[in-house]
DOPA-589821 format. One record per residue: x, y, z of N, C-alpha, C in turn; residue in three letters. Coordinates in steps of 0.001 Angstrom, whole numbers, padded with zeros to 6 digits, always signed. Example, Ala and Ser with C-alpha at 12.3 -4.5 7.8 and 13.67 -1.06 7.14 Angstrom:
<recs>
+013190-005690+007800+012300-004500+007800+013200-003300+007800Ala;+012850-002250+007080+013670-001060+007140+012900+000030+007870Ser;
</recs>
This chain:
<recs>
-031902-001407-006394-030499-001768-006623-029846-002073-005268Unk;-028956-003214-005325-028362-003166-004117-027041-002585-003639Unk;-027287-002000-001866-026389-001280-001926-024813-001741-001813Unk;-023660-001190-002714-022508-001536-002307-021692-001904-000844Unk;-020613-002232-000545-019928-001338+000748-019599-000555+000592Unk;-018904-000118-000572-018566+001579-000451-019590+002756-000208Unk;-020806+002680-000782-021695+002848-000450-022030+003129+001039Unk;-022204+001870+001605-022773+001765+002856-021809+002660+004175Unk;-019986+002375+003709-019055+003112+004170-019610+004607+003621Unk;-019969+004918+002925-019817+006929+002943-020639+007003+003474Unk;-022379+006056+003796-023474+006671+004147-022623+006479+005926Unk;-022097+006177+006259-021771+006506+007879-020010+007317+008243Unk;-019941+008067+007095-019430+009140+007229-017701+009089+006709Unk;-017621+007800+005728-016466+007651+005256-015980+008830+003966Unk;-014587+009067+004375-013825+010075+004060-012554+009556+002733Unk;-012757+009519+001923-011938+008253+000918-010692+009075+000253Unk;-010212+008361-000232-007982+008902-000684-008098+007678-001603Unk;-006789+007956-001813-006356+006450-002741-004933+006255-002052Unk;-004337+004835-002332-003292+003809-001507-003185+003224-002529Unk;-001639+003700-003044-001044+002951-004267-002382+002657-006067Unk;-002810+003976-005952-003873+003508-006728-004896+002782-006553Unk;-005120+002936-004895-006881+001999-004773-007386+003133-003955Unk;-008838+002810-004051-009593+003296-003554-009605+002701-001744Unk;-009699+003611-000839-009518+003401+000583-009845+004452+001657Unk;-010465+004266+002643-010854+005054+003438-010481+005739+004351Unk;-010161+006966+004241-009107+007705+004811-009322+007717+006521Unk;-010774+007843+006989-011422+008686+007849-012635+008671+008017Unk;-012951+008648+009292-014643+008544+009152-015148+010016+009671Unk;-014303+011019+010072-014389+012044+010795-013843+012494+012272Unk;-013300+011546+012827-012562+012104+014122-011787+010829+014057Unk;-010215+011074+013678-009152+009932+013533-009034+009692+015078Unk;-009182+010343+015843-008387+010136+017657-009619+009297+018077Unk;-010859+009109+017671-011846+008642+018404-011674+007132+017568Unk;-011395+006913+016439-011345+005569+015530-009736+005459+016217Unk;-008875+005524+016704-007524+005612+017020-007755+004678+018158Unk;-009160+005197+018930-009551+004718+020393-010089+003445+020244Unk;-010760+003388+018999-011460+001950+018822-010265+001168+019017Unk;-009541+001315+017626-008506+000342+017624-007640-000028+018859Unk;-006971+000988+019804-006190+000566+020764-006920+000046+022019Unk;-008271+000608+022205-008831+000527+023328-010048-000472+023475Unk;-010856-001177+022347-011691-001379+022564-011524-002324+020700Unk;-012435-002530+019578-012151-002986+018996-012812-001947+017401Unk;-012070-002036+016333-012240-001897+015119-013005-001856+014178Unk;-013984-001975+012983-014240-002334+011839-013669-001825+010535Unk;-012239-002687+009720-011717-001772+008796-011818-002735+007684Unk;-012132-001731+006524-012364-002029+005203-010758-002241+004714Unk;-010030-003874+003841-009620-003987+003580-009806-004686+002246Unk;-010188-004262+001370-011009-004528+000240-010043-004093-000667Unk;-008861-003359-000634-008163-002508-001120-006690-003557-001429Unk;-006767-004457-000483-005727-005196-000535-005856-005798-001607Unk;-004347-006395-002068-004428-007680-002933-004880-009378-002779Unk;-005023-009738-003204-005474-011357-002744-005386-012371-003851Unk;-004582-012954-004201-004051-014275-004979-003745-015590-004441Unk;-004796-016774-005475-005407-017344-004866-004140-018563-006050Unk;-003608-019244-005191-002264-020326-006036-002899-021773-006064Unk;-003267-022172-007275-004361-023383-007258-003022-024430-007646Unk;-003291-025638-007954-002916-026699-008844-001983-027862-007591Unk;-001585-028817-008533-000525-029866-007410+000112-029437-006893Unk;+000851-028477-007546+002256-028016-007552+002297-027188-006206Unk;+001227-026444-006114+001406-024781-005424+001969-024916-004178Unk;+001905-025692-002742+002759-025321-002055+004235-025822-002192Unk;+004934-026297-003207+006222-026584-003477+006754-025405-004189Unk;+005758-024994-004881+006204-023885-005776+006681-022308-004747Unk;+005581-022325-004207+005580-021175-003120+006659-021208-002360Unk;+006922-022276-001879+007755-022158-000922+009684-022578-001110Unk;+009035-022468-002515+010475-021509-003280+010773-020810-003825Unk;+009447-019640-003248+009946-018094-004015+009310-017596-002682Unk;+009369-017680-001324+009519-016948-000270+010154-017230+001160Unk;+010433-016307+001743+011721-016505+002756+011009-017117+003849Unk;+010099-017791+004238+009231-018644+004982+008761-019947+004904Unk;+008531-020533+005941+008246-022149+005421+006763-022152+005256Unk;+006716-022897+003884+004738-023053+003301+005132-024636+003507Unk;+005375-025379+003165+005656-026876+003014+005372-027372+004107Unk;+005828-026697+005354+005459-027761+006329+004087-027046+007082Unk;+003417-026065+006585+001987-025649+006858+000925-026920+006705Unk;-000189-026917+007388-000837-027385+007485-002577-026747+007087Unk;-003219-028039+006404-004353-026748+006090-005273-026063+007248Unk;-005558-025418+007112-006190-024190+008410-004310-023265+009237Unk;-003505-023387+008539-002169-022939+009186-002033-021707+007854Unk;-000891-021106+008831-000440-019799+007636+000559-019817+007901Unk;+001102-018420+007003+002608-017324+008096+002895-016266+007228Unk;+003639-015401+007749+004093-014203+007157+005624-014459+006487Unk;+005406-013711+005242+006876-013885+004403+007369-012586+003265Unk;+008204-012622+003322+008723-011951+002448+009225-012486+000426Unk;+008447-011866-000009+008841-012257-001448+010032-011497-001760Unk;+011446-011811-002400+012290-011327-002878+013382-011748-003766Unk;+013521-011124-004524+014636-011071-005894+015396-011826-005712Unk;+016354-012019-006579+017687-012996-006412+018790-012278-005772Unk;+018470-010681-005595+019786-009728-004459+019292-009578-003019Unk;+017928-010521-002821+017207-010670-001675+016732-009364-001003Unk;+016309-008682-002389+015602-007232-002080+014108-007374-002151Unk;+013251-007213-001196+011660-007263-001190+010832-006666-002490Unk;+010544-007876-002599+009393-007161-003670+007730-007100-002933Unk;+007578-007624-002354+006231-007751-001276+006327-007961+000080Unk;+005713-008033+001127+005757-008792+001827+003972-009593+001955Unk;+003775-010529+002279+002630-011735+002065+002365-012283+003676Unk;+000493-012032+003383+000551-013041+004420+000224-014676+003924Unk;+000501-015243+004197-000267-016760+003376-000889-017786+004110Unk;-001812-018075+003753-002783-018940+004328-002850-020415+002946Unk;-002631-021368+004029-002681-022595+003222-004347-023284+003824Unk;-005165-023175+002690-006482-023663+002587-006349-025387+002184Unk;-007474-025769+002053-007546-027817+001697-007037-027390-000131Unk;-007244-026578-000762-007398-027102-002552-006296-025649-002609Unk;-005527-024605-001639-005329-023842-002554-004309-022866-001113Unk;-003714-022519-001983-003093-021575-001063-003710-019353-001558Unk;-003754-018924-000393-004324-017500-000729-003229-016610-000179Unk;-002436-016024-000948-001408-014500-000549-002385-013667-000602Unk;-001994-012542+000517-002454-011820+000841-001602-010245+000892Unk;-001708-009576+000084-000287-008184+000164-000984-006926-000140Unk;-000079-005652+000236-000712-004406+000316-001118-003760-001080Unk;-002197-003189-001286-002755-002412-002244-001621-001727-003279Unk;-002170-002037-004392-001113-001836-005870-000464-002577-005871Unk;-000104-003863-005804+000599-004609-006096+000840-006304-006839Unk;-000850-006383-007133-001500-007830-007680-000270-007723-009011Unk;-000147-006952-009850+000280-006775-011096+002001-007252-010579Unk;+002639-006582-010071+004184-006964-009428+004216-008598-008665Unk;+003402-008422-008000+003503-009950-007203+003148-011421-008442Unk;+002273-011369-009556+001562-012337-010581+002938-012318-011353Unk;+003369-010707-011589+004949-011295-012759+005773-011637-011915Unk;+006271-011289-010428+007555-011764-010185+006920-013430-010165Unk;+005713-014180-009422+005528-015038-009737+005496-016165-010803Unk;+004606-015675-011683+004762-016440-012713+006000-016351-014017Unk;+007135-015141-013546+008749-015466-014380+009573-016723-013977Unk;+009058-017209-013031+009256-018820-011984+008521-019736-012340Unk;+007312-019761-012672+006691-021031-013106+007052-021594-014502Unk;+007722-022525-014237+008170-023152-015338+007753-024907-015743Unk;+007928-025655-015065+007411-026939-015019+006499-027301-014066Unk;+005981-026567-012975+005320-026657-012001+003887-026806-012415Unk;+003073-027492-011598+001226-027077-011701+000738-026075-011089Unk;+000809-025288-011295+000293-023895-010219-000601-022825-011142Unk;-001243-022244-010622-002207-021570-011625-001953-020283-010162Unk;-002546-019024-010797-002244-017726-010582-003772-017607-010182Unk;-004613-016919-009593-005542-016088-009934-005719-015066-009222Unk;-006566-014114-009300-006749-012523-008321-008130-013189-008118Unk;-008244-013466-006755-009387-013714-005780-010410-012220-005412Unk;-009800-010992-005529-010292-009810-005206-011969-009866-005768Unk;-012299-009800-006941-012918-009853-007315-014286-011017-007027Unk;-013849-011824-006295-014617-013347-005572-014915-012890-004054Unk;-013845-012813-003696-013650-012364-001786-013613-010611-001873Unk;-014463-010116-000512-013868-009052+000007-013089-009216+001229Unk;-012110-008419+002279-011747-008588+002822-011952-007512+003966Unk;-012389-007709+005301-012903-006930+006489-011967-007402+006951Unk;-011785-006453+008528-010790-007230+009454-011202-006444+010711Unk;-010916-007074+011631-011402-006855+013329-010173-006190+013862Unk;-009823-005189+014350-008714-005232+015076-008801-004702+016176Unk;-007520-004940+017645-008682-004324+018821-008311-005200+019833Unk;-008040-005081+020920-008454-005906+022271-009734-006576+022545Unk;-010516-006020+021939-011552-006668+022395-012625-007443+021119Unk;-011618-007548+020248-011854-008442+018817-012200-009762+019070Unk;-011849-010815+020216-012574-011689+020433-013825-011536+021154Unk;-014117-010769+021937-015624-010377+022600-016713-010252+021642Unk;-016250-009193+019977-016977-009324+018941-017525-010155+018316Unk;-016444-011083+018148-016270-012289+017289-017333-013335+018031Unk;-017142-013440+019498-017541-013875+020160-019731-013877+020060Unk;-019772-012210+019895-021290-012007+020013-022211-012690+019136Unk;-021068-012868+017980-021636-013485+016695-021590-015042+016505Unk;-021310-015785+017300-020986-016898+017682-019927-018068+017126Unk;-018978-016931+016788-017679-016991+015752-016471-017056+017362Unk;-015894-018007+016778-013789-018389+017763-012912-017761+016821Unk;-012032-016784+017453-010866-016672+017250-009756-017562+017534Unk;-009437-018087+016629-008435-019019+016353-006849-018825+017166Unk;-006322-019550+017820-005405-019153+019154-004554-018746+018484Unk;-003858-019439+017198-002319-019205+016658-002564-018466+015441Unk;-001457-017769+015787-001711-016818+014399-001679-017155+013287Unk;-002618-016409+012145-002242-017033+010955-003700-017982+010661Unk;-003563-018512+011921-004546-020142+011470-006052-019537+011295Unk;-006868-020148+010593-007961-019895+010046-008842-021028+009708Unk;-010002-020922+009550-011022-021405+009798-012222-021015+008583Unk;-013109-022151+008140-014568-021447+007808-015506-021097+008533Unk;-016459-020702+008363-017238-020237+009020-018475-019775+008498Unk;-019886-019882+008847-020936-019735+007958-021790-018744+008910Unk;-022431-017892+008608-023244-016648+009006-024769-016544+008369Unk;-026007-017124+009038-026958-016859+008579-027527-015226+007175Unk;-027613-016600+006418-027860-015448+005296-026842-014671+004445Unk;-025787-015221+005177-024632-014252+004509-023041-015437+004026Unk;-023357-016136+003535-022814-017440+003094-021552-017510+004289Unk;-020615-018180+003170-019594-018947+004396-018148-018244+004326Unk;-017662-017542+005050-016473-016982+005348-014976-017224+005666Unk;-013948-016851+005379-013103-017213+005773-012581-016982+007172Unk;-012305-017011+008394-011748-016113+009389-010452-016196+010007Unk;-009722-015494+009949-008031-015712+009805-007700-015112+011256Unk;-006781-015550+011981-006042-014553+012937-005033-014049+012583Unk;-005030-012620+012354-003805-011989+011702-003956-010564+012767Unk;-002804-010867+013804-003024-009017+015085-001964-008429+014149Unk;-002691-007597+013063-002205-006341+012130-001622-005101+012817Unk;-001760-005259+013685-001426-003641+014718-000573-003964+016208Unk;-000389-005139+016406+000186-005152+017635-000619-005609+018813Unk;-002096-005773+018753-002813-006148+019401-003881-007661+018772Unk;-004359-008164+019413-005684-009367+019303-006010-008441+017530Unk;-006391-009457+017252-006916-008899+015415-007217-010321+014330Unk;-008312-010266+013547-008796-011155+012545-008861-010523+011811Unk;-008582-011168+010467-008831-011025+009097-010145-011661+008756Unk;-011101-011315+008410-012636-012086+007134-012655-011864+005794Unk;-011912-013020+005220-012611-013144+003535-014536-013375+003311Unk;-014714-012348+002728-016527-012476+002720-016629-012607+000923Unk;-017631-013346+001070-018370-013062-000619-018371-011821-000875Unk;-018230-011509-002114-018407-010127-002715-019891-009351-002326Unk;-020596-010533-002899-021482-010437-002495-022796-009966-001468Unk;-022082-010906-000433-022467-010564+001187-021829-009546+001803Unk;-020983-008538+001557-020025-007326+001813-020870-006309+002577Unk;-021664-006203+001591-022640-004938+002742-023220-005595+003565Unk;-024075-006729+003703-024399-007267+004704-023689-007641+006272Unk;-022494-008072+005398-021811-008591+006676-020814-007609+006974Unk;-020622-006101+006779-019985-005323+007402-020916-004720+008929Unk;-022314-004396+007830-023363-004050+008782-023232-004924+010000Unk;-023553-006053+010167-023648-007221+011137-022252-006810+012359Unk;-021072-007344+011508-019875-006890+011647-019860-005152+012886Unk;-020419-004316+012360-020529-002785+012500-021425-003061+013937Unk;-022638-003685+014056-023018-004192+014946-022445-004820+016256Unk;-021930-005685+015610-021030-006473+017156-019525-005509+017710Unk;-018994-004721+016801-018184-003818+017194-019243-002496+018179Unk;-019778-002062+017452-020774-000984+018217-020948-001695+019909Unk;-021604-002927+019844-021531-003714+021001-020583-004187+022452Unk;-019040-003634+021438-018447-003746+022577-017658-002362+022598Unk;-018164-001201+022465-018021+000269+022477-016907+000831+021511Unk;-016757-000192+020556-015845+000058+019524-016736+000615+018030Unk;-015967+000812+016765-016564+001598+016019-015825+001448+014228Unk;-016226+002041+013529-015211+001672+011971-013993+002848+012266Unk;-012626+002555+011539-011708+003157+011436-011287+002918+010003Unk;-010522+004299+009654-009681+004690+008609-008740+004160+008421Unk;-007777+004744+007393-006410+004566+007666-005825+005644+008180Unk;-005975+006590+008247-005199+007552+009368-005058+007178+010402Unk;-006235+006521+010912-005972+005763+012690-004996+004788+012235Unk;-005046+004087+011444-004799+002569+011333-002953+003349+011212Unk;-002564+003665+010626-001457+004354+010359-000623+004478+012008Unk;-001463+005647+012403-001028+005858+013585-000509+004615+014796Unk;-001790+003780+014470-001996+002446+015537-000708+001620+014722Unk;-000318+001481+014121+000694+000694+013095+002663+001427+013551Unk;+002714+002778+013473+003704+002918+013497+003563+002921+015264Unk;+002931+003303+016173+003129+003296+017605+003877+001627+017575Unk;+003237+000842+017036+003346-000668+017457+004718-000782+016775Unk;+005174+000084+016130+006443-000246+015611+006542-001104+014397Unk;+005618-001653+013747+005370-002261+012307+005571-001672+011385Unk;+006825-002182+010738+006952-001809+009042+005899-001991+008090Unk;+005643-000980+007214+004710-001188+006053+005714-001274+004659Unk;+005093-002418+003745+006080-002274+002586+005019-001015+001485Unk;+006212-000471+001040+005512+000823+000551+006048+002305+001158Unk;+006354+002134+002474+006628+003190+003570+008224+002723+003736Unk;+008139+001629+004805+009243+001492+005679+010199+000235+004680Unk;+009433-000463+004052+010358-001448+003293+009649-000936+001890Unk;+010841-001563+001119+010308-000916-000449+011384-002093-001195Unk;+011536-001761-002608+011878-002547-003306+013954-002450-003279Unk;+014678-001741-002162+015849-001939-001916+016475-002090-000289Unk;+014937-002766+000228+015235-002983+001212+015940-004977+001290Unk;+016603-005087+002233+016901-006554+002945+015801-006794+004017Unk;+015247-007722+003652+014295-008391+004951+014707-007665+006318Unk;+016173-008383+006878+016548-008082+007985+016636-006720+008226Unk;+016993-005787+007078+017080-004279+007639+015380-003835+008433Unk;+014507-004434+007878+013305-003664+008510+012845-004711+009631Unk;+014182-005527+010502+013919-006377+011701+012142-007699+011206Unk;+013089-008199+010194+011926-008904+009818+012051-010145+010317Unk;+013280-010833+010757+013709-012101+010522+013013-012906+011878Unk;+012579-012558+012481+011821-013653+013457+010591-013912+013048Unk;+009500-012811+012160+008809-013167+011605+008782-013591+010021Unk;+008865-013798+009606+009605-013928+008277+010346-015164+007685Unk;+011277-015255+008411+012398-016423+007683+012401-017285+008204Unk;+012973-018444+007386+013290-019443+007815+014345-019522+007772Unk;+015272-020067+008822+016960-020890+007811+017175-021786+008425Unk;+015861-022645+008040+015708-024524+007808+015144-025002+006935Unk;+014330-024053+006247+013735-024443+005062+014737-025260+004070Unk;+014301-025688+002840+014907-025512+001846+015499-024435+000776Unk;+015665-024631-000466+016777-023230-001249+014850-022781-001304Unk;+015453-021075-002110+014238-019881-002577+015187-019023-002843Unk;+014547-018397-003607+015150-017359-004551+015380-016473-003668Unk;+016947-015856-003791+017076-014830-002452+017730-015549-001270Unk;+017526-016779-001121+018279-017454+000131+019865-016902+000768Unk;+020513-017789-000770+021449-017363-000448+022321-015940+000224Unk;+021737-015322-000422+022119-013889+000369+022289-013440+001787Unk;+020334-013984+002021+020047-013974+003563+020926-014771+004509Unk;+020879-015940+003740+022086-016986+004698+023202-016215+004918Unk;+023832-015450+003808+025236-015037+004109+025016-013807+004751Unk;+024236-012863+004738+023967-011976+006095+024179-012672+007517Unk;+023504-014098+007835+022958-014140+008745+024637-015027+008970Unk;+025129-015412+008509+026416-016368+008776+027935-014992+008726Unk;+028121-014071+008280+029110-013113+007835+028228-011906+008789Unk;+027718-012002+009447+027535-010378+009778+026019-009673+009355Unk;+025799-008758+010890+024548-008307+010233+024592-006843+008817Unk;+023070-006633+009011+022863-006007+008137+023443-004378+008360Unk;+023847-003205+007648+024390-002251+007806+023605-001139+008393Unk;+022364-001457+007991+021292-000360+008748+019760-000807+009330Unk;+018911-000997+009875+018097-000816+010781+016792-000460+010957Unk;+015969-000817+010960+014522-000103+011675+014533+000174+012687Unk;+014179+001506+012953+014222+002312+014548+012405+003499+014871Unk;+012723+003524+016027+011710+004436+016367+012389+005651+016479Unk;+011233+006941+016220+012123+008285+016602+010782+008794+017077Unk;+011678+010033+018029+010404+010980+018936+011299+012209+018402Unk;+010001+013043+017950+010265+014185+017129+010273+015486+018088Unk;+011192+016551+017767+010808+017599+018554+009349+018636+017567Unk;+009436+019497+018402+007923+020373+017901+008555+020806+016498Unk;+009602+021141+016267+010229+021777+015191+010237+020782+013920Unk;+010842+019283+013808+010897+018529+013132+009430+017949+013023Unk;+008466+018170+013969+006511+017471+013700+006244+018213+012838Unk;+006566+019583+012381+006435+020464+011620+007124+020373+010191Unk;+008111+019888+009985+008740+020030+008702+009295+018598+008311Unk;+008887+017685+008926+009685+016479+008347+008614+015575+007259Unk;+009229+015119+006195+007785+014008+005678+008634+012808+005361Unk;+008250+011929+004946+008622+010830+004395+010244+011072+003851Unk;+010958+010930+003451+012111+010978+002745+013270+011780+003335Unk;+012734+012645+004555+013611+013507+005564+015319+012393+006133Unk;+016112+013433+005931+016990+012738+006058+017944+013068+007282Unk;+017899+012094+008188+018643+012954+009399+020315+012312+009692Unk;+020950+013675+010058+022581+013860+010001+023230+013875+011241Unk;+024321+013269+011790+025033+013481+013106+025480+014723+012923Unk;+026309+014614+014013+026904+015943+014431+028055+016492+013360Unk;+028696+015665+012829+029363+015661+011460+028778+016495+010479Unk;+027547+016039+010313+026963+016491+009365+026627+015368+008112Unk;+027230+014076+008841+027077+012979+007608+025199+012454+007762Unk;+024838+012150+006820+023350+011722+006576+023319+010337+006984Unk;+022921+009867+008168+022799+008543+008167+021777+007336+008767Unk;+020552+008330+008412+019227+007825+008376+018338+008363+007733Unk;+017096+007539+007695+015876+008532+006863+014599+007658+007340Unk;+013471+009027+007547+012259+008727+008294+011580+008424+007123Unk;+011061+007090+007334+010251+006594+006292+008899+006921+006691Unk;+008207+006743+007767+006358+006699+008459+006687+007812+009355Unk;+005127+008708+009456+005502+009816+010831+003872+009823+010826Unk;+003813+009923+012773+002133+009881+013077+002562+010670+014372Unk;+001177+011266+014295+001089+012425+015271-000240+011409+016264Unk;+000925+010722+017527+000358+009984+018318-000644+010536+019452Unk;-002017+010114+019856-002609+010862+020726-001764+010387+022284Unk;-000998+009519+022290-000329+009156+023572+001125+009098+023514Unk;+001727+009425+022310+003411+009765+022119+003244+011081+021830Unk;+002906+011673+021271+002735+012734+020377+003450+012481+019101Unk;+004455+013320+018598+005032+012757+016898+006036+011663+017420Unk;+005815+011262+016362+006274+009826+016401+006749+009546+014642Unk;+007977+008759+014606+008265+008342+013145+009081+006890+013205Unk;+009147+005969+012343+009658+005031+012301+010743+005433+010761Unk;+011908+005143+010975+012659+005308+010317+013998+003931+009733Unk;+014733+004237+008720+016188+003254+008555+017351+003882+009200Unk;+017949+003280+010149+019111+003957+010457+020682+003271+010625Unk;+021420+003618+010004+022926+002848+010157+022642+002237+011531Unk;+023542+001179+011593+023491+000848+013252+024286+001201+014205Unk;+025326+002369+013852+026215+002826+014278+025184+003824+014640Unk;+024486+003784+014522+023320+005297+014831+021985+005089+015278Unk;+021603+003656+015720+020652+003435+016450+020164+002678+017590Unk;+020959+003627+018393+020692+003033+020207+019985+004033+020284Unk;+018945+003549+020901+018101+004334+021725+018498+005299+022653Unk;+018142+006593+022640+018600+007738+023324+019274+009055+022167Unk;+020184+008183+021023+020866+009086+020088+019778+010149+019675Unk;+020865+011161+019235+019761+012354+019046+020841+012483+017645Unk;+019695+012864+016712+019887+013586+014965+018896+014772+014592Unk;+019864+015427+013537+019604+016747+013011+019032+016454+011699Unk;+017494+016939+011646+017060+016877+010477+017549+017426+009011Unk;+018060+016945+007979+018629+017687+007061+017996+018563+006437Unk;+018220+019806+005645+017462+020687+005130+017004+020280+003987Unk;+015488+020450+003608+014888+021777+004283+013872+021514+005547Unk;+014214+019648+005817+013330+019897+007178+014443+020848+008424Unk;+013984+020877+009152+014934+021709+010320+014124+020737+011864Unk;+014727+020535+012926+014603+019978+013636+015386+018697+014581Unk;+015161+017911+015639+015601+016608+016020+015047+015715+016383Unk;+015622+014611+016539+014821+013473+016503+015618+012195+017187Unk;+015453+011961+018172+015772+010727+019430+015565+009551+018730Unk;+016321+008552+019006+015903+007254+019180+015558+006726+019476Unk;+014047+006106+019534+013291+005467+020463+013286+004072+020350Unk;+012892+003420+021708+012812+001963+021667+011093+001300+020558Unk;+011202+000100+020029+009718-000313+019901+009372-001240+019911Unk;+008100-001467+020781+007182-000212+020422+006865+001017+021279Unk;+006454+002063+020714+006458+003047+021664+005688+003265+022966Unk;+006424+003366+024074+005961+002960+025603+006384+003934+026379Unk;
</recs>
């Protein structure tokens, strides 16, 4: 029988959880040493977990690129970009990476969410040619991340593509033909690989190889976590959710357009961006020993008043910050330096930090 990747991931010491209802790899056994791959040297992470919808027909980049806050229309094939999908109160329902291929465009969004992203989609298709499908099941998805992700890429006689986003095929003896995307997921050099389902164990192994090669190694998501909030990156799920505004989680340089044409949600954003910003913020915070101890997700921190006017969405216990949290905060409450009182029953404080954390 042949062996899976999941498989092949536990036989080298993978540690597994679930993420929004998927299966995903927590850990391979020492998060600070996979922490090291990623910042110091380069990666191998299983993203198999993600979603992947694949928008076929005439229609699809006209269609697309009026149900997200980014320009698809004037993409080019082997081009991408990052966007935000959102409602008509211009509240996120995803955020997407998208890659425009020759026959098809492929979204790309975080685990549990194929089912939310296909209906908010297809309650829009109305006269258009566009067809829906979940690619998951066709493609797996690996990804390189790392400083030294082109040296890898490199051993295998694979280019990292200069501009982000942009992507390429690519064919691998024995192990058919690949997609390879530049997407720096963490703040550093980083590729995305769509692989055959198929070829998955093969080409992680290979993959596992040319990382080993340049003293790098596989990582979890506990590292990946850690390496994510240091860099100061929102996750939707964590830091953006379904009542966030684009701009509150400092999305709008990557993200929007306002030259495009109309999309559902426009209007709103326009009138943020023309009337005034948004009321609250993505910020960094540095935790004292007291609050590393009692704060989790939903902790809500209070001025001196006593009024509540932030909340720590992500918290990682950095091997080079130490605790560390990325949070929403009024903007009356987030210059760097401010100090807040954790509300009960966490107990503790928590600074404002600049990001990314330095």
């Amino acid at each position: 029988m042949t062996e899976t990747l999941q498989e092949l991931l536990t036989e080298n010491g993978a540690e597994w959880g679930t993420l929004a209802g998927e299966r995903v790899v927590l850990h391979y056994g020492d998060v600070q040493v996979e922490h090291g791959h990623l910042t110091e040297s380069v990666a191998l992470i299983d993203l198999t977990a993600r979603g992947c919808l694949a928008v076929l027909g005439d229609d699809r980049v006209k269609f697309i690129n009026g149900q997200v806050t980014n320009e698809v229309a004037g993409l080019r094939p082997g081009q991408g970009c990052y966007a935000a999908l959102v409602n008509a109160k211009a509240k996120m329902q995803a955020d997407l990476n998208i890659y425009r291929l020759q026959d098809e465009l492929i979204l790309d969004f975080e685990p549990g969410l194929l089912e939310t992203v296909t209906a908010r989609l297809e309650s829009h298709l109305v006269a258009d040619q566009a067809d829906l499908v979940d690619a998951s099941p066709h493609f797996g998805l690996l990804s390189l991340q790392g400083p030294k992700t082109t040296d890898a890429l490199e051993s295998l006689g694979l280019k990292l593509p200069d501009e982000l986003f942009a992507h390429t095929q690519v064919t691998q003896n024995e192990l058919g033909e690949w997609y390879l995307m530049r997407n720096d997921r963490l703040g550093q050099v980083g590729c995305d690989l769509y692989i055959p389902t198929a070829h998955l164990p093969g080409a992680a192994k290979r993959l596992a190889k040319a990382v080993a090669g340049q003293g790098g190694g596989l990582a979890g998501w506990e590292a990946i976590e850690i390496a994510r909030i240091e860099s100061g990156i929102p996750r939707f799920g964590s830091d953006m959710d379904g009542r966030t505004l684009p701009p509150e989680a400092n999305l709008e340089s990557r993200s929007i357009s306002y030259t495009k044409g109309c999309y559902i949600g426009q209007e709103i954003i326009a009138r943020i961006r023309t009337y005034g910003k948004v009321n609250r913020t993505l910020v960094g915070y540095r935790l004292d020993d007291e609050l590393a101890k009692t704060a989790t997700p939903g902790t809500k921190l209070v001025d001196d008043t006593g009024k509540a006017v932030a909340t720590i969405t992500s918290l990682a216990q950095s091997p080079g910050f130490g605790a560390i949290a990325l949070g929403l905060a009024k903007r009356t409450h987030s210059k760097s330096g401010q100090v807040l009182t954790a509300e009960t029953p966490a107990t503790g404080r928590a600074k404002v930090a600049s990001l990314p954390f330095c």
